[in-house]
NURO-502256 format. One line per field, with one value per residue (C-alpha): residue number from 1; x, y, z. Coordinates in nm, 4 decimals. Example, Ala and Ser with C-alpha at 12.3 -4.5 7.8 and 13.67 -1.06 7.14 Angstrom:
REM residues 2
i <- c(1, 2) $
u <- c(1.2300, 1.3670) $
v <- c(-0.4500, -0.1060) $
w <- c(0.7800, 0.7140) $
***
This chain:
REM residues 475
i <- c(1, 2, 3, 4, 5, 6, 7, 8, 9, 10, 11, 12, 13, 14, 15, 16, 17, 18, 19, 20, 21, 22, 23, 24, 25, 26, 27, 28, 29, 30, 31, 32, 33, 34, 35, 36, 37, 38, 39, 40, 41, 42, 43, 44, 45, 46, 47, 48, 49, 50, 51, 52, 53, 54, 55, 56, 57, 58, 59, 60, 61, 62, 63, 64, 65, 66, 67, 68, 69, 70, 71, 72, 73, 74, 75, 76, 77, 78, 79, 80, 81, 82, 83, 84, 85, 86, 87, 88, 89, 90, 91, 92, 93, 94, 95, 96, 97, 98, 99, 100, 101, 102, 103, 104, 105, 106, 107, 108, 109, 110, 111, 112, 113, 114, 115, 116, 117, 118, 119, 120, 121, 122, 123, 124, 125, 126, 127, 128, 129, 130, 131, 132, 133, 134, 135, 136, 137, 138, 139, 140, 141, 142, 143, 144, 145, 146, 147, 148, 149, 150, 151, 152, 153, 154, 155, 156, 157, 158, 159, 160, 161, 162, 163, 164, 165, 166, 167, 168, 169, 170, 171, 172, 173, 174, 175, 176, 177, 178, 179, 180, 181, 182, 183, 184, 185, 186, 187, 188, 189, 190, 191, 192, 193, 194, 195, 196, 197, 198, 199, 200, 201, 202, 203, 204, 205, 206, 207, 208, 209, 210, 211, 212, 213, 214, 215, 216, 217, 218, 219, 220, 221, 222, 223, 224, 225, 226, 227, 228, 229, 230, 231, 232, 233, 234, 235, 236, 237, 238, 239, 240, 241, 242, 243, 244, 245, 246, 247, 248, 249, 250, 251, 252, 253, 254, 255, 256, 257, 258, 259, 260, 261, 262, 263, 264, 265, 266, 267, 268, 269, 270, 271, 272, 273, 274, 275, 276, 277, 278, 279, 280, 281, 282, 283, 284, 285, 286, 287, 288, 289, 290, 291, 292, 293, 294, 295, 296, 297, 298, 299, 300, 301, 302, 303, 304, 305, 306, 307, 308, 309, 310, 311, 312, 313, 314, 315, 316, 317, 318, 319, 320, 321, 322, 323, 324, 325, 326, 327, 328, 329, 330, 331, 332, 333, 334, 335, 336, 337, 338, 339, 340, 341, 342, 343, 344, 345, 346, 347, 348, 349, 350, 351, 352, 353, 354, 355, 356, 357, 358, 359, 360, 361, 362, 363, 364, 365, 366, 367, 368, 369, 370, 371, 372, 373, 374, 375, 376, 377, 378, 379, 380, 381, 382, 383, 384, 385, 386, 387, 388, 389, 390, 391, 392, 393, 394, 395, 396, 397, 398, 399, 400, 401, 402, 403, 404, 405, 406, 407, 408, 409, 410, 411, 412, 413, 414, 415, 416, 417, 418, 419, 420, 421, 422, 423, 424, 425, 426, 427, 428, 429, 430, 431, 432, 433, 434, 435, 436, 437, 438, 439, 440, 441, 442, 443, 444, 445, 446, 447, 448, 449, 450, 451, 452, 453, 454, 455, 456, 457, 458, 459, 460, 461, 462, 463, 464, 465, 466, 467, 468, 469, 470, 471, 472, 473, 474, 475) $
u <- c(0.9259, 1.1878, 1.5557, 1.8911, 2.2195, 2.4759, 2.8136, 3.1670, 3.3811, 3.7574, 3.6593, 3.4248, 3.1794, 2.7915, 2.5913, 2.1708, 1.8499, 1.5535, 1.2102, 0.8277, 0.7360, 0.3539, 0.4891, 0.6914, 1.0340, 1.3523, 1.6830, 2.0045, 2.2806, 2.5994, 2.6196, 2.9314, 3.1018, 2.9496, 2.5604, 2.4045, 2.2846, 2.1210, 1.9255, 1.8757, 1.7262, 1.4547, 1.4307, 1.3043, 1.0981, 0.9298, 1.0329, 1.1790, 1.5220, 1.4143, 1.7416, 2.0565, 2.2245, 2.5628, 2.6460, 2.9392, 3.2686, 3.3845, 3.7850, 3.8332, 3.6403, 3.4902, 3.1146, 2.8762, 2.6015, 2.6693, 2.6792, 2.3528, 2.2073, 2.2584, 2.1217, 1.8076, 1.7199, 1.7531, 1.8546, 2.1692, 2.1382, 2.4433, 2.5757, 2.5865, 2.8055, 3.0846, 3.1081, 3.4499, 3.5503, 3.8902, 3.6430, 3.3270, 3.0616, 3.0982, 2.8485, 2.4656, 2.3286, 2.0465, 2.2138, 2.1157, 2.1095, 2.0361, 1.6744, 1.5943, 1.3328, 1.2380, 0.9209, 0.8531, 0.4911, 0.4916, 0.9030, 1.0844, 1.4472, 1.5978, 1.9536, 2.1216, 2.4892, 2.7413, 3.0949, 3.4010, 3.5418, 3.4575, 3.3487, 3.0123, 2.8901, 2.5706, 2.3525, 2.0331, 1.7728, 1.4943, 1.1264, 0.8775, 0.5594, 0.3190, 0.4186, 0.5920, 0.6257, 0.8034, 1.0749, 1.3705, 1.3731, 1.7350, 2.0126, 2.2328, 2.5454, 2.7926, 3.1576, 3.0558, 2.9459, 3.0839, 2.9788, 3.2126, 3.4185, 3.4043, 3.4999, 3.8708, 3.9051, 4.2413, 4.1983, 4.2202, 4.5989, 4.7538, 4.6103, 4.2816, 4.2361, 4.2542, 3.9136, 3.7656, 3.8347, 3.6489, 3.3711, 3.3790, 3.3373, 3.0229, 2.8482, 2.8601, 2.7325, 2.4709, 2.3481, 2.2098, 1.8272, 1.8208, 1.6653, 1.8359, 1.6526, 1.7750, 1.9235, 2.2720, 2.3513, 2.7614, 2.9027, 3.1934, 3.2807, 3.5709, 3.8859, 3.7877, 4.0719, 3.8219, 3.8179, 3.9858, 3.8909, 3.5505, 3.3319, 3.2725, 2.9044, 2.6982, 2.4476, 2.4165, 2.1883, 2.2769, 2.2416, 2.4415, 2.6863, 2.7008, 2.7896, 3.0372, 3.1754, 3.4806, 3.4346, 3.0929, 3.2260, 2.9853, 3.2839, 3.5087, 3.5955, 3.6946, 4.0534, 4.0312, 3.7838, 4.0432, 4.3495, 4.1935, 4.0733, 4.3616, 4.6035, 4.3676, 4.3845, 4.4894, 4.8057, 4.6956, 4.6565, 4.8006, 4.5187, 4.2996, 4.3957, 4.2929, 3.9639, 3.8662, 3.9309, 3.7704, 3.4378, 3.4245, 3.4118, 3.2111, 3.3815, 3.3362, 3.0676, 3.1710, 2.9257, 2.9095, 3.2529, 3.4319, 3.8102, 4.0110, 4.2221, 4.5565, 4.7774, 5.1419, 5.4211, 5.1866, 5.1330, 5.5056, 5.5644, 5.3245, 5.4547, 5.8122, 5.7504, 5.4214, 5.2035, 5.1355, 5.0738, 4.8575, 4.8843, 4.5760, 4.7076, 4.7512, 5.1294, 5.2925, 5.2087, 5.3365, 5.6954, 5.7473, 5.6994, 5.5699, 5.6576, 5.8683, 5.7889, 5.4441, 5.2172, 5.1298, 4.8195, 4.5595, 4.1943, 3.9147, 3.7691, 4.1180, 4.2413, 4.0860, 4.2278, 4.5998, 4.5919, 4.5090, 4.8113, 5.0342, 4.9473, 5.0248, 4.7225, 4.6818, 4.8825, 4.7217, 4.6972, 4.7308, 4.5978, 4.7401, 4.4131, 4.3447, 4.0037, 3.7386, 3.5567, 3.8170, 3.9622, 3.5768, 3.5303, 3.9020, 3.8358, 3.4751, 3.7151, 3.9750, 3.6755, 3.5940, 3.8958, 3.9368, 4.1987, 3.9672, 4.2289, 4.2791, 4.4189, 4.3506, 4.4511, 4.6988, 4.5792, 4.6069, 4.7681, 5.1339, 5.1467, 5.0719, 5.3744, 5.6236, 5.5358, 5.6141, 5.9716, 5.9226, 6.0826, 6.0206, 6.0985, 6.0836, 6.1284, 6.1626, 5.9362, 6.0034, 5.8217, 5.7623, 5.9873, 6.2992, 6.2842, 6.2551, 6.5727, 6.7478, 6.6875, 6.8729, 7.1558, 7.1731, 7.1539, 7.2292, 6.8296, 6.6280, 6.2570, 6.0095, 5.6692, 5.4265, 5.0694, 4.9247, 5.0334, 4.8158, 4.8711, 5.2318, 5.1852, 5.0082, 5.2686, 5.5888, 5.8785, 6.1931, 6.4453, 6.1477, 6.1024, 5.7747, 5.7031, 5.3454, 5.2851, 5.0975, 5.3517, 5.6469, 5.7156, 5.7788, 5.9948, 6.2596, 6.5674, 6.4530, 6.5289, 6.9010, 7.0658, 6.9140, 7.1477, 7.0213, 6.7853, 6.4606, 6.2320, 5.8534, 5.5790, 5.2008, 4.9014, 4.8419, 5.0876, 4.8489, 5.0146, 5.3449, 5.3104, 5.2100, 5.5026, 5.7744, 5.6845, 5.7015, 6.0689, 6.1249, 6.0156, 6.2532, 6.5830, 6.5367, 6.6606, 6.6867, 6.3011, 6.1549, 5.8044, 5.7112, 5.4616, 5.1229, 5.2250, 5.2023, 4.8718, 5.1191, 5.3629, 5.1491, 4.9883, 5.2840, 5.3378, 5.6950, 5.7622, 5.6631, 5.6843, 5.5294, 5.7315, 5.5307, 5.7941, 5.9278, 6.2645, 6.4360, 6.7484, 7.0341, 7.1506) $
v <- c(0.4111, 0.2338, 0.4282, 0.3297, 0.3708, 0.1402, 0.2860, 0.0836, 0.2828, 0.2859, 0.2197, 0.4894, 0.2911, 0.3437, 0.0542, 0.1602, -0.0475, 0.0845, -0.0846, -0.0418, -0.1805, -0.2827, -0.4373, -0.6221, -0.5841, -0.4322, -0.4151, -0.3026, -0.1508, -0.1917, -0.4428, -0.4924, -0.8643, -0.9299, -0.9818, -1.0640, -0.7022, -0.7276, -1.0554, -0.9288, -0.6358, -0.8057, -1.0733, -0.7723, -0.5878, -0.8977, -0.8185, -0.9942, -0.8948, -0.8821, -0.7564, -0.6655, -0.3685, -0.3196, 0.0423, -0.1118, -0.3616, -0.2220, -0.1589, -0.1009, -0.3740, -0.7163, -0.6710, -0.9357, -0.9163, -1.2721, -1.4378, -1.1970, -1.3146, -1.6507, -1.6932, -1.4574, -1.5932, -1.2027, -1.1304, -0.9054, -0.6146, -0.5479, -0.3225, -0.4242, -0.2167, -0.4464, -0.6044, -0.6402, -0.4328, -0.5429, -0.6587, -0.7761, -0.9521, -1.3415, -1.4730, -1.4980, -1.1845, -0.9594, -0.7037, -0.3665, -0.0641, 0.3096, 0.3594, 0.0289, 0.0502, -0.1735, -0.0909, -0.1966, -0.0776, 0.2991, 0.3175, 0.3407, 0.2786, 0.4103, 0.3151, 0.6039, 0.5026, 0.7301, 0.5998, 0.7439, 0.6267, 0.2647, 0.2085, 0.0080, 0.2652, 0.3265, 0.5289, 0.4733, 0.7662, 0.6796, 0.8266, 0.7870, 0.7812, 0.8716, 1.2043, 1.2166, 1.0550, 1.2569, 1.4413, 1.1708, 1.1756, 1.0858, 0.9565, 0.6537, 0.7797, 0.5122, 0.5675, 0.8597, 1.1735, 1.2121, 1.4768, 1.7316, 1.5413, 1.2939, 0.9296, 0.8632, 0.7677, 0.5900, 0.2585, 0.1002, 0.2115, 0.4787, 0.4142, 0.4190, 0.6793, 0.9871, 0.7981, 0.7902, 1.1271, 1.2330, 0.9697, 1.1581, 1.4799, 1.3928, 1.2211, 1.5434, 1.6838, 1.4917, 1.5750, 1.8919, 1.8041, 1.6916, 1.8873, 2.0861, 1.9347, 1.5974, 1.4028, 1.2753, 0.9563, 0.8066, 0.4793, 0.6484, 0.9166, 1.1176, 0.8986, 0.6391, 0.6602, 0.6416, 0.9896, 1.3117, 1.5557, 1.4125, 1.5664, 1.4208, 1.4720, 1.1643, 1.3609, 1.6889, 1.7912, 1.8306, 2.1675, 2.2536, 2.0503, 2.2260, 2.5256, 2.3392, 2.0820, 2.1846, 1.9116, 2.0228, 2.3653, 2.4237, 2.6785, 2.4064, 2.3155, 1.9022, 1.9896, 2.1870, 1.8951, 1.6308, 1.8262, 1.8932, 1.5546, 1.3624, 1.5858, 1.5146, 1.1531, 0.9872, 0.7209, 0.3899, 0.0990, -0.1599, -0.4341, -0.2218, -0.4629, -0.7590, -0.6499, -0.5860, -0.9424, -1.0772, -0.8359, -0.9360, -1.3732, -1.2656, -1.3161, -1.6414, -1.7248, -1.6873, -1.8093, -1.7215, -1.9121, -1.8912, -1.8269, -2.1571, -2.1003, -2.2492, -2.3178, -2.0740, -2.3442, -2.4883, -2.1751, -2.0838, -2.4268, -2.2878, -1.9294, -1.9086, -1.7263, -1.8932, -1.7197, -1.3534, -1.2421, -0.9443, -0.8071, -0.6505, -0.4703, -0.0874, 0.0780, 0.0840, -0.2836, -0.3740, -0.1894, -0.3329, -0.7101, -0.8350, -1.1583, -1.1032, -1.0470, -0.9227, -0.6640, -0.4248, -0.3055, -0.2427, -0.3787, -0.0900, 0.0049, 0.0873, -0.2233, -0.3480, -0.0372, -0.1241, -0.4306, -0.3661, -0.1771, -0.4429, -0.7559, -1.0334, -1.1612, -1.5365, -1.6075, -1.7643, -1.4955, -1.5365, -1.2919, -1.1893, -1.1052, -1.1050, -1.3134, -1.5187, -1.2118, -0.9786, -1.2613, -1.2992, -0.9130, -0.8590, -1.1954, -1.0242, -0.6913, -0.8255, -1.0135, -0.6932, -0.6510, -0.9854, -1.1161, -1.4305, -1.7054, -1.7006, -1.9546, -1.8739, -1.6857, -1.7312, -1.8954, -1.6835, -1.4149, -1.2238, -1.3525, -1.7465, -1.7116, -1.5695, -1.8265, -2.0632, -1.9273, -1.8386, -1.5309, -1.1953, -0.8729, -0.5633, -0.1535, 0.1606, 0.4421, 0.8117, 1.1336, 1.4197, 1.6560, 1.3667, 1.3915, 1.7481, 1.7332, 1.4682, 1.6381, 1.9519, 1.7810, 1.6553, 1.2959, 1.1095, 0.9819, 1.0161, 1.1325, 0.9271, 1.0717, 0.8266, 1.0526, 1.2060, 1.4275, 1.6904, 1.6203, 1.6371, 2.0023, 2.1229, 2.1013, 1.8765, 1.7972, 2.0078, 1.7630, 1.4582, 1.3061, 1.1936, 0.8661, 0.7577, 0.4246, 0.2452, 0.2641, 0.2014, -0.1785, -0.0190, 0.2890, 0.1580, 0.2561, 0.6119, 0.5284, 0.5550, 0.2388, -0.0594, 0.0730, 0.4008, 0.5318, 0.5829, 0.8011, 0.7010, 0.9443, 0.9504, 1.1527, 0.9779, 0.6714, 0.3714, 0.3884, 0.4484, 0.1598, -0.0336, 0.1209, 0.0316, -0.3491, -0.3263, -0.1998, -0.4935, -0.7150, -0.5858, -0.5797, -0.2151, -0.2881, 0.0952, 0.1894, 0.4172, 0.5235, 0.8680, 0.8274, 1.0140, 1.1278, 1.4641, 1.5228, 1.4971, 1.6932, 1.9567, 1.9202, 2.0308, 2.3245, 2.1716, 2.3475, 2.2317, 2.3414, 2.3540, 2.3316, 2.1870, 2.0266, 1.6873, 1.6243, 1.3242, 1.1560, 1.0712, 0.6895) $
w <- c(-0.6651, -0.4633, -0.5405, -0.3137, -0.3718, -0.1908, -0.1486, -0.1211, 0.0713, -0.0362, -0.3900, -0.4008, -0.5651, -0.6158, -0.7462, -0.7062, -0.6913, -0.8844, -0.8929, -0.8055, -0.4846, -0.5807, -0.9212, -0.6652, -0.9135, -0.9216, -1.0728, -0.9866, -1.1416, -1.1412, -0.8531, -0.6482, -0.6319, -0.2858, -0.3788, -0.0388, 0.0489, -0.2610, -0.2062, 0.1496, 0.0054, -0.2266, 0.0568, 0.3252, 0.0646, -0.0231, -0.4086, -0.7091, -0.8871, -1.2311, -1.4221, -1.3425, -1.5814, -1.6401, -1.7683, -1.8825, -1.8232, -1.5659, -1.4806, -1.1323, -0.9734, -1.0253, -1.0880, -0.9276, -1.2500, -1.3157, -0.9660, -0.9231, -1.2119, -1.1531, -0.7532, -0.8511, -1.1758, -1.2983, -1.6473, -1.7364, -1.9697, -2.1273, -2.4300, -2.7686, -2.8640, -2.7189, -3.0371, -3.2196, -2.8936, -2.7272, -2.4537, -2.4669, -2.2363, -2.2953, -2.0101, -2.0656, -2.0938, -2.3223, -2.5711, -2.5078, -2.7680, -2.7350, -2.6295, -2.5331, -2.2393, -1.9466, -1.7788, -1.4167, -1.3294, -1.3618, -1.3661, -1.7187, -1.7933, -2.1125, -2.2130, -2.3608, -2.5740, -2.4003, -2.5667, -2.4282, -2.1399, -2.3201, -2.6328, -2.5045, -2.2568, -2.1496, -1.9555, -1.7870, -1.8002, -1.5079, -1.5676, -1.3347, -1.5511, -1.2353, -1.2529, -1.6092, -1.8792, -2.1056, -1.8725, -1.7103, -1.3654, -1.2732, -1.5171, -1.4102, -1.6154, -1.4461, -1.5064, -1.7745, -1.6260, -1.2951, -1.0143, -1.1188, -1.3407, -1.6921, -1.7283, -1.8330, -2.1957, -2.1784, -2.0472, -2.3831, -2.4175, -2.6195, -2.9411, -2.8592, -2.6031, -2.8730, -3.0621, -2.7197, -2.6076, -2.9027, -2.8847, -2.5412, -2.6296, -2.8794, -2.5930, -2.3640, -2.6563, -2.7023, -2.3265, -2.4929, -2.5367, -2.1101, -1.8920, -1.6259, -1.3405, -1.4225, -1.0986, -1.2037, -1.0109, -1.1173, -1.0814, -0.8450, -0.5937, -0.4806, -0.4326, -0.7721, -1.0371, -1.3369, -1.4052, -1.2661, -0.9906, -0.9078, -0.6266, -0.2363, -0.3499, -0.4564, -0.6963, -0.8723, -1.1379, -1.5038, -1.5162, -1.2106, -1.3616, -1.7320, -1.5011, -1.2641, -1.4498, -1.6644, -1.9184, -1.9443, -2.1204, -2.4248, -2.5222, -2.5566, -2.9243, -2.9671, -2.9596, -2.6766, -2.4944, -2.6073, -2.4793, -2.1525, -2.0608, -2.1618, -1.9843, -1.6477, -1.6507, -1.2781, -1.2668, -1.4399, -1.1532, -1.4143, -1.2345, -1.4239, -1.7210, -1.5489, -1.3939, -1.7672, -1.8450, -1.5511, -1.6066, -1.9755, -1.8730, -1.5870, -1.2503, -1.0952, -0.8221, -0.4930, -0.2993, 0.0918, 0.2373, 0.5580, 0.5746, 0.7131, 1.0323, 0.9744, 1.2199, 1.2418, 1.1614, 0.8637, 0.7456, 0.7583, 0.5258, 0.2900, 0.2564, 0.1216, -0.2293, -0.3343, -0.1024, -0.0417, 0.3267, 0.4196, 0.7614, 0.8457, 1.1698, 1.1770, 1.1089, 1.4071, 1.4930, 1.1549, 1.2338, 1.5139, 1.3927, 1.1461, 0.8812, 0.6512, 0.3074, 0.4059, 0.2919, 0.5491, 0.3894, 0.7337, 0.7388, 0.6472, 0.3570, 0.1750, 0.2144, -0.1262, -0.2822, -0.2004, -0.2401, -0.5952, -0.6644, -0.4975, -0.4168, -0.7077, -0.8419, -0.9318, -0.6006, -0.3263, 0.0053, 0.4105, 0.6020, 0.9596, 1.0821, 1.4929, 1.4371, 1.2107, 1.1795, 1.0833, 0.8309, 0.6614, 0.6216, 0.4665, 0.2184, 0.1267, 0.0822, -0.1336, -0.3439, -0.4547, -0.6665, -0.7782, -0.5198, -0.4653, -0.3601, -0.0073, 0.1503, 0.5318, 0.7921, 1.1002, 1.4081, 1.6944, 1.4608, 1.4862, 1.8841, 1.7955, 1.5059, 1.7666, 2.0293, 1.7499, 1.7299, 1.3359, 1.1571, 1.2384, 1.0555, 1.1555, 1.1140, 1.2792, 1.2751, 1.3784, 1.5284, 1.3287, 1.5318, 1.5046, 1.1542, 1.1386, 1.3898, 1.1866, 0.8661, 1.0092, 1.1071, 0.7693, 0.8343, 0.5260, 0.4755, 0.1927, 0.2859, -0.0109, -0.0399, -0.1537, -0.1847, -0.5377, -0.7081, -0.6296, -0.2377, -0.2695, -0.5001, -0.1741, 0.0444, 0.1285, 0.3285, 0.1695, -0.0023, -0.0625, -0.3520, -0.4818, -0.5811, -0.5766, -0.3878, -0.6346, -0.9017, -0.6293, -0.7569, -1.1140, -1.0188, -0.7927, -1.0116, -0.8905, -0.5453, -0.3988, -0.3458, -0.1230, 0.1868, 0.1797, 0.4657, 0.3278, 0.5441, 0.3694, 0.4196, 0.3181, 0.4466, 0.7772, 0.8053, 0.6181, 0.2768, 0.4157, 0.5736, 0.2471, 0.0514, 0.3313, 0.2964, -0.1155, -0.0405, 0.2321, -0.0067, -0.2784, -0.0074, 0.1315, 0.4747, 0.6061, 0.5995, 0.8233, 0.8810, 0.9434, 1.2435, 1.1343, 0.7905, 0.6786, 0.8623, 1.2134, 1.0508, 0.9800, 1.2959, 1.4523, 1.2267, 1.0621, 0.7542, 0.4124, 0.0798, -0.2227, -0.5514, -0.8378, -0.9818, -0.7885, -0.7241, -0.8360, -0.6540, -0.9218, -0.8866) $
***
């Protein structure tokens, strides 16, 4: 039995390849947008991709079942229970019900209806017939059952979330007749927004999880189950929206493609307001120069995730990358959420556009001991804390205020004025820097980067606190 599971950093996403290497088949599951890993895969097994199954339309990416579909001649498994749905699967595909089977030599997979975080959810239950054929070996649960944690049921909006919840709760319930021993394999890790408090841990079993997991509580009534998932749910990226949209057409073939060069001064006439730039270089690059109006969201694996929250979509992007390479892997990157239309990137990067003579922006950044020093004199500076919620709970600066950085664009009228000082801090220094360039963008000129984040803060032993309720500035 061939089993992998391919992981997308950043997104904390887990897509898996399943098959039987003397049938000389296999399918995978939930694929990510890029597909080649996947072709090179069957390519260097010397197999065939026979399906590709979607446990459901997926939210926080763009899935590459179609594009996979369509370069391996594989054919897409998809729920039927999409139908009359606010979003439903409109490419090719095979409808799918609850205990449909696909057999691939001695390897079974059983689709199992788990509604709740959408209405068209399924699971795949995995029995390897050589040694059983009765007992599941593993359960692909996708974005249901989590390692520790359940599925979010509110990314239909507020009207529908209270019918999922309890669509939710019923298919927990209806985990009762599994065995203990069964391998639980999720769509997402740690760090994914589709559900609340998951675990760093790929697996588990189910019955380590009906001990572990709260939402796993046989004690727990409906009202209870409903209460206590809904009142866990992360912040809503509002792209979230979109990605539905695009997974339901099916996103659009990429292809393999190499990013264009373009030269500084042509790129500078295309810019204005009808491009978005992304810098890809790391935060204290960025301060010190960088063009204006741009995102400073760094290259590595988070760079898809912020880019999400901030970047407009529909709107052709530059990067500032410092080669071909670096340009190719950031496009590939930003595929994954849907941010498809890049335009190029700068020749000779931030160094080629000053030699040109173009515009430059630019902001300062500060030790942890200055602020600390600058704070006790009283400075007039606001310190902005951009982390989660529960980071900020754990500890602090005294006198922040908490703002999380993917909702920034949408909560500036609980900033001070656009002359204050603003002071923005993060964990280590990467989303700060992301935040600062939403507020350049929006005519903050006094922006200030705490160098490190609170991981330098606290390396230095500066005081924090830890008040669970965050405080607001009046305007």
């Amino acid at each position: 039995m061939i089993f992998e599971r391919i992981e997308v950093p950043g997104l904390s996403h887990y897509s898996y390849i399943v098959g039987c290497p003397a049938d000389g088949r296999i399918v995978v599951v939930d694929p990510k947008r890029d597909i080649e890993g996947y072709l090179a895969f069957a390519q260097r097994k010397q197999v065939t991709i026979s399906h590709v199954l979607e446990t459901h339309i997926h939210a926080d990416y763009a899935s590459g079942a179609r594009e996979l579909a369509e370069r391996s001649g594989a054919t897409v498994w998809a729920s039927r229970y999409d139908e009359g749905e606010t979003f439903a699967v409109q490419f090719e595909h095979t409808d799918v019900s609850n205990g449909d089977t696909l057999q691939i030599g001695p390897v079974r997979i059983q689709a199992l209806h788990t509604p709740g975080h959408t209405p068209e959810h399924l699971s795949f239950l995995v029995y390897d017939t050589n040694r059983s054929a009765t007992t599941p070996m593993l359960m692909l649960s996708g974005d249901f059952l989590f390692i520790g944690s359940l599925g979010r049921p509110d990314l239909l909006g507020e009207e529908a979330k209270l019918a999922l919840a309890k669509k939710l709760y019923r298919s927990v319930r209806n985990l009762d007749g599994l065995p203990d021993g069964l391998e639980i394999h999720p769509a997402h890790g740690a760090g994914s927004l589709c559900g609340a408090g998951m675990s760093g841990r790929p697996t588990s079993t189910l019955g380590y999880e009906r001990v572990a997991n709260p939402y796993l509580d046989p004690s727990l009534t409906e009202s209870e189950f409903v209460e206590r998932i809904l009142g866990s749910v992360p912040p809503f990226p509002e792209y979230y929206k979109r990605m539905k949209r695009v997974n339901s057409e099916g996103a659009t073939t990429l292809g393999e493609r190499t990013i264009t060069p373009i030269a500084p001064k042509q790129a500078a006439e295309l810019i204005h307001d009808v491009m978005a730039i992304i810098d890809l270089r790391d935060q204290r690059s960025f301060a010190a120069m960088h063009i204006p109006r741009s995102f400073g969201i760094g290259a590595g694996h988070l760079l898809p995730v912020w880019a999400s929250w901030v970047v407009p979509y529909d709107t052709p992007i530059v990067l500032v990358a410092k080669n071909q390479t670096e340009a190719d892997e950031a496009a590939r990157a930003l595929s994954r959420v849907g941010l498809d239309t890049i335009a190029g990137y700068i020749e000779g990067g931030i160094d080629a556009w000053k030699a040109d003579d173009l515009p430059l922006d630019s902001y300062a950044d500060i030790a942890p001991h200055e602020l600390l020093d600058a704070l006790q004199r009283d400075e007039p500076m606001q310190v902005v804390d951009v982390r989660s919620e529960n980071e900020w709970h754990a500890g602090h600066i005294d006198g922040a205020i908490h703002l999380f950085g993917g909702e920034l664009e949408q909560r500036l009228n609980d900033l001070p004025d656009r002359d204050a000082t603003l002071v923005m801090v993060c964990g280590g220094g990467y989303r700060s820097t992301v935040a600062a360039s939403v507020l350049r963008r929006h005519g903050y000129r006094n922006i200030i980067n705490l160098i490190g984040g609170m991981g330098a803060w606290r390396n230095e032993q500066l005081p924090v606190v830890t008040s669970t309720t965050p405080e607001r500035v009046t305007t």
